[in-house]
C-alpha positions as CSV (number, residue, x, y, z in Angstrom):
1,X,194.5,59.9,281.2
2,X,197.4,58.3,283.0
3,X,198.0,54.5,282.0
4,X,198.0,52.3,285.3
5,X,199.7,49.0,285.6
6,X,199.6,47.3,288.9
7,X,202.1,44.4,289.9
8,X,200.5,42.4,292.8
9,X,196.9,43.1,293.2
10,X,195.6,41.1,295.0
11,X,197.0,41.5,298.4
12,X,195.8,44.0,300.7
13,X,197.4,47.0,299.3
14,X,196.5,45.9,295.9
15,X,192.8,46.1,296.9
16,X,193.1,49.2,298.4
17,X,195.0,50.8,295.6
18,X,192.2,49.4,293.1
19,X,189.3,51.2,295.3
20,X,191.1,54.6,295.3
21,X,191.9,54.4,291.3
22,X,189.1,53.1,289.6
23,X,187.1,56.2,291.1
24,X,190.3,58.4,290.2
25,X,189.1,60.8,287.4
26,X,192.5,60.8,285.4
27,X,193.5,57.4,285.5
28,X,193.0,54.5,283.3
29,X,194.2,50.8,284.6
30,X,195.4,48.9,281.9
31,X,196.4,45.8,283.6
32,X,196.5,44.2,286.8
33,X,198.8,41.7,287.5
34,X,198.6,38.6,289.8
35,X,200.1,35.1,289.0
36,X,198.0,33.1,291.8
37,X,194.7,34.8,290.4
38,X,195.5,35.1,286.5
39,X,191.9,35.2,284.7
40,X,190.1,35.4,287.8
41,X,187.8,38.7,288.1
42,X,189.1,41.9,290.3
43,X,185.8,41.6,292.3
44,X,186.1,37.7,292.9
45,X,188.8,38.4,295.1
46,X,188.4,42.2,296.6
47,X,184.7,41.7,296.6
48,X,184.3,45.0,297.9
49,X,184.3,46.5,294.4
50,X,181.3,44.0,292.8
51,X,179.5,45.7,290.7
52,X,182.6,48.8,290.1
53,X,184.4,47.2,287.8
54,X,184.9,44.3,285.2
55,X,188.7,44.4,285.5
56,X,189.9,40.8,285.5
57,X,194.0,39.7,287.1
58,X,196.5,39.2,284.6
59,X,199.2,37.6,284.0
60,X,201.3,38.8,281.2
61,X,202.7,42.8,282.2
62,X,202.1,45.7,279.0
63,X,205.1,47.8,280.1
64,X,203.0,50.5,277.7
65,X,201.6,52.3,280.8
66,X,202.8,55.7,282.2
67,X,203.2,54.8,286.1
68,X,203.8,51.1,287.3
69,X,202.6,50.3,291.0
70,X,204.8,47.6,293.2
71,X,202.1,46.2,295.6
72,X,205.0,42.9,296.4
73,X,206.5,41.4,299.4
74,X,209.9,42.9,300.4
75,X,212.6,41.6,298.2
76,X,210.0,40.8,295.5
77,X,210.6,44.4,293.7
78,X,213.6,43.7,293.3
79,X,214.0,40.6,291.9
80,X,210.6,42.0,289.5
81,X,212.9,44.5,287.7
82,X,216.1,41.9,287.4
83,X,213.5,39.4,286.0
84,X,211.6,42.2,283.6
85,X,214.8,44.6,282.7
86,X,211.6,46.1,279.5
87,X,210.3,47.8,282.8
88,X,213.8,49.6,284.7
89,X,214.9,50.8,281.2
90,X,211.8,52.2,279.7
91,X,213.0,55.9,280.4
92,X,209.4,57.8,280.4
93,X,207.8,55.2,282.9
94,X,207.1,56.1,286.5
95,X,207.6,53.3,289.3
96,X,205.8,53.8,292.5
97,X,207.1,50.7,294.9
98,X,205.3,50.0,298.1
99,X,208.1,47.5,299.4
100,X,210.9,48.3,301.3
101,X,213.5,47.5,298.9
102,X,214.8,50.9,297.8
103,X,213.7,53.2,300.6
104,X,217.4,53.5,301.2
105,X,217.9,56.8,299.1
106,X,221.1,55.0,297.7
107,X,219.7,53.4,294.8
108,X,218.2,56.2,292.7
109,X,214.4,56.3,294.2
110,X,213.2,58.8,295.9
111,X,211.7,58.8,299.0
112,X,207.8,59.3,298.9
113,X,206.8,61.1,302.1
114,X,205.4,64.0,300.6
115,X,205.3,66.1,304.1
116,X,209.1,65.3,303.8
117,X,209.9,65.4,300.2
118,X,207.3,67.1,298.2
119,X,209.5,69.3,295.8
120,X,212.2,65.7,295.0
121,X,209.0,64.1,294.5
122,X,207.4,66.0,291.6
123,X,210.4,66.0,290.1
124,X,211.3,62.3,290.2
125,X,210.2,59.0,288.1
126,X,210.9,56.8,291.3
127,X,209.5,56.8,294.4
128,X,209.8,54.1,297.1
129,X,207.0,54.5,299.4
130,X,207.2,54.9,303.0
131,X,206.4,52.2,305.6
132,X,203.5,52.7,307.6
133,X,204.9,52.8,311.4
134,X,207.3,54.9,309.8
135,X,205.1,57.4,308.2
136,X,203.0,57.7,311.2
137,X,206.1,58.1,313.4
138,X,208.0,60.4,311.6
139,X,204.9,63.0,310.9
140,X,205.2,63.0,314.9
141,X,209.1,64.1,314.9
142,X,209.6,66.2,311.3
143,X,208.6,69.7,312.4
144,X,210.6,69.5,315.4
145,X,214.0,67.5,313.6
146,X,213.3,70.9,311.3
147,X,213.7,73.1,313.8
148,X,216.3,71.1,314.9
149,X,215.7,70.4,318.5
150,X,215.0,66.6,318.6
151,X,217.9,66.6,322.0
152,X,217.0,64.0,323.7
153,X,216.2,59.7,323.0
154,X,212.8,59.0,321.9
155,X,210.2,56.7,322.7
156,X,207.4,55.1,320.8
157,X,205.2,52.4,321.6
158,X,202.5,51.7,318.4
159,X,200.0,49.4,317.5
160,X,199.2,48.5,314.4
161,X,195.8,46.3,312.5
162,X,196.1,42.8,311.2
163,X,196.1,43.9,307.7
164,X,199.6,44.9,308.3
165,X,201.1,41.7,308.6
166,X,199.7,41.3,305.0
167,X,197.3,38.6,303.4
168,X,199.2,35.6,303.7
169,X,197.9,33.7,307.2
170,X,200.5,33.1,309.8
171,X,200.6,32.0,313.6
172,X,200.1,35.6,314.5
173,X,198.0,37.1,312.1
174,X,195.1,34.2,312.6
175,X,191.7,35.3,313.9
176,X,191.6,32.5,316.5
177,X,195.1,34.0,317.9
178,X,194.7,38.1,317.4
179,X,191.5,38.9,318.7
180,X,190.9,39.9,322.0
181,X,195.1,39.4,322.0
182,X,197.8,41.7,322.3
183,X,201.5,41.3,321.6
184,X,204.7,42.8,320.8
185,X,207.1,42.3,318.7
186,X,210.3,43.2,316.2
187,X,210.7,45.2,319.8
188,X,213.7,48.3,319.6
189,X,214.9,46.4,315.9
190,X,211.9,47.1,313.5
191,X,212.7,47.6,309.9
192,X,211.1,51.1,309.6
193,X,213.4,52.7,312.0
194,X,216.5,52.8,309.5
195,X,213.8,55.1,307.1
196,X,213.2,57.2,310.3
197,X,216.3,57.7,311.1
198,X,217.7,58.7,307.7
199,X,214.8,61.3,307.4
200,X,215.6,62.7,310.6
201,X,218.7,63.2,309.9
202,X,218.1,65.1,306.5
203,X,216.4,67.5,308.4
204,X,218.7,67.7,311.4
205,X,222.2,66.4,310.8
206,X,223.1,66.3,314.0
207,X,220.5,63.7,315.1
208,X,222.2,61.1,316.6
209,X,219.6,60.2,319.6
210,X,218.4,56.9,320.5
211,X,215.1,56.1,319.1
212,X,213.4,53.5,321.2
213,X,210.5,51.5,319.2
214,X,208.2,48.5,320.7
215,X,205.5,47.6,318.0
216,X,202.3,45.7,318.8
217,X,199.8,44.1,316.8
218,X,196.4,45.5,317.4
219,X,193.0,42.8,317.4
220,X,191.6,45.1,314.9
221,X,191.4,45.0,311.2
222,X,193.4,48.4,310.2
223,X,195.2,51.5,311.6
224,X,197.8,52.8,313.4
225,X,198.3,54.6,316.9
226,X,201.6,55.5,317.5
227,X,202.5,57.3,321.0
228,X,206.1,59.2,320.4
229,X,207.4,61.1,323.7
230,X,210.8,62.3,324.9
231,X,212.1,65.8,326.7
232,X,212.4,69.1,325.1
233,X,212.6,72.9,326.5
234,X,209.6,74.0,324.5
235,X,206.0,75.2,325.9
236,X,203.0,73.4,325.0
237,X,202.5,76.5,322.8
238,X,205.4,76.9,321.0
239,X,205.4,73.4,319.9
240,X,201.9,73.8,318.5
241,X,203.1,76.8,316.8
242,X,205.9,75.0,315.0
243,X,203.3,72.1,314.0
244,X,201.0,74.1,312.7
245,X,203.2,76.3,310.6
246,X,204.9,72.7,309.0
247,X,201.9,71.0,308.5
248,X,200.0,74.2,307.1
249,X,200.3,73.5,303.6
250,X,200.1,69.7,303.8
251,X,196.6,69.0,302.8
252,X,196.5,65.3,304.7
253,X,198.2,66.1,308.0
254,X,196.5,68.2,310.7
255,X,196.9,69.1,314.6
256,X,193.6,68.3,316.9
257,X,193.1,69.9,319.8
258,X,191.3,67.4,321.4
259,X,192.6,63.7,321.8
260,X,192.0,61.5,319.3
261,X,190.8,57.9,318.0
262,X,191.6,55.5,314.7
263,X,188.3,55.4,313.7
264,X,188.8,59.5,312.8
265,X,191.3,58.0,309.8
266,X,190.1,54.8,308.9
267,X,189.7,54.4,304.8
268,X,191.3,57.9,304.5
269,X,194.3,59.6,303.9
270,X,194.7,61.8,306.7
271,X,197.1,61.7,309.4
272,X,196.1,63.2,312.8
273,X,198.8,64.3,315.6
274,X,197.7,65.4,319.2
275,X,200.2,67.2,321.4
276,X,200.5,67.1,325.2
277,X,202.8,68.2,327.2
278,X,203.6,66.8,330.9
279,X,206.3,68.8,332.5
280,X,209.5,68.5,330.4
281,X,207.9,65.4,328.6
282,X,206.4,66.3,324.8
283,X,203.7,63.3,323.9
284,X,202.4,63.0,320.4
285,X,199.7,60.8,319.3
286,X,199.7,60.1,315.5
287,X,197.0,58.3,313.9
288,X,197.1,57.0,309.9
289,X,195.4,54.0,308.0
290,X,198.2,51.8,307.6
291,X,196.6,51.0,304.2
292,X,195.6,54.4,302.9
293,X,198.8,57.2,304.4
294,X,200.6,54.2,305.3
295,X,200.5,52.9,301.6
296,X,198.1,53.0,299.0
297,X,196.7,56.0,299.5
298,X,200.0,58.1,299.9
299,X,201.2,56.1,296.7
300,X,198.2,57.8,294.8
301,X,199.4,61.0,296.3
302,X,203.1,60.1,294.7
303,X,201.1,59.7,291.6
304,X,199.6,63.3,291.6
305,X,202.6,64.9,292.8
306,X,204.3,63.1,289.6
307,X,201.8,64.2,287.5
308,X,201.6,67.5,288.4
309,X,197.6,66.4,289.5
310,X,196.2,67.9,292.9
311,X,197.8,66.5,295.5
312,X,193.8,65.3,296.8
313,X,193.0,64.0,293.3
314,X,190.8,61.1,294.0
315,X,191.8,60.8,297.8
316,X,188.7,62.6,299.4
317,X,187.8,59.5,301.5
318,X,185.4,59.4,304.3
319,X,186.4,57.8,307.5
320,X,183.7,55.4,309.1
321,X,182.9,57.5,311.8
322,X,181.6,55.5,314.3
């Protein structure tokens, strides 16, 4: 059994990282680790899991486990490992962080898109996750930067749930202001584009294209719907062709032939992409969870790959459906 700690559980990706491990038939979660909610019970707080299990939030850290989870703000993974040194020494322990702090791939993690990275990943014992917008955006663009024909600037308006912004209420993220709302924001300077761009440019050096990005927060609870276009010399076809052959082995990422909707994806860790093409404009609609691929759910996947599990261990969700 693999030995589970989790730092930060009780924020959104916490929860959601709970609900796919506790059914995950090789792991064991030794401790979960929150210092607002130390002693409290697991299903006090995500009260979605009552009655599945009797885990209670700690806060001391047993840095006898075989894979930590980061489920902290940015800039909080950091300062975890320069406050907790036990845990960035202990040589056979695997980190999984959900931040953004070391998805530069400067700092000795690797970067966990496993459409991207598979082979780095299985090999590694640090993976920073990918950001959701970025995960659904760049399995919209990777087949294509492979082939190495990403020519001209791209374009990418998404929206994304309120459980994005995180637990923590704010102006925006308050029922009385998001529903029935809609707003930009972070527009052509969001955070995730510097992890797009360096994966694009892994696969296609020469990539040096503007990528234009307007974000919006959605008045729904989760998902993502990101709409990527730009002009390319290909047939509808063709560019099928080249998804399809990418994507082929990738258990989580598929083509549809017919246009698609969040509620396809919801609680699972599938991303779906449908193709268009409108004269020399390619459109590409990509659809992810931005808790499940866009976080806890692809961090599980990490997990397998690490372990040399099946990359699906545990991660046969059900969307909702209707």
């Amino acid at each position: 059994m693999i030995k589970v700690g989790i730092i930060g559980g009780a924020g959104y990706t916490g929860g959601e990282l709970l609900r796919i491990l506790i059914f995950h038939p090789q792991v064991e979660i030794v401790f979960v680790h929150s210092t607002s909610n130390a002693g409290n019970a697991v299903s006090d707080v995500h009260t979605d899991l009552f009655g599945d299990t009797k885990l209670t939030f700690s806060e001391k850290f047993d840095a006898q486990v075989d894979v930590l989870f980061l489920c902290v703000g940015h800039g909080d993974s950091k300062k975890f490992f320069e406050q907790n040194p036990a845990f960035s020494t202990k040589t056979n322990l695997k980190i999984i962080d959900l931040s953004q702090d070391f998805r530069p791939e400067t700092n000795g993690f690797v970067y966990g898109l496993p459409e991207l990275k598979r082979d780095e990943i299985k090999k590694a014992t640090k993976i920073a996750n990918p950001g959701c917008f970025a995960t659904a955006i760049q399995l919209a663009l990777l087949p294509l930067a492979q082939k190495k024909l990403l020519k001209s600037d791209i374009h990418i308006s998404a929206t994304t749930g309120s459980t994005g912004a995180g637990q923590s209420l704010s102006a925006t993220s308050h029922f009385s202001w998001r529903n029935n709302n809609l707003s930009s924001y972070k527009t052509f300077e969001h955070q995730h584009l510097k992890e797009i761009g360096q994966s694009l440019m892994q696969l296609q050096p020469d990539f040096q294209q503007d990528i234009n990005f307007i974000p919006y927060r959605g008045a729904f609870t989760r998902g993502i719907l990101a709409s990527v276009y730009f002009d390319i010399n290909l047939s509808l076809n063709e560019t099928l062709e080249i998804y399809k052959s990418y994507y082929k082995d990738h258990p989580f990422t598929h083509i549809s032939e017919k246009n698609i909707d969040l509620k396809q994806i919801i609680n699972t860790n599938k991303c779906l992409l449908y193709i268009e093409k409108h004269g020399n404009k390619l459109l590409i609609t990509s659809i992810i969870d931005n808790l499940t691929k866009g976080a806890s759910g692809q961090a599980v996947q990490n997990m397998n790959l690490l372990f040399g599990l099946d990359e699906k261990m545990g991660l046969g969700l059900k969307s909702v459906g209707f």
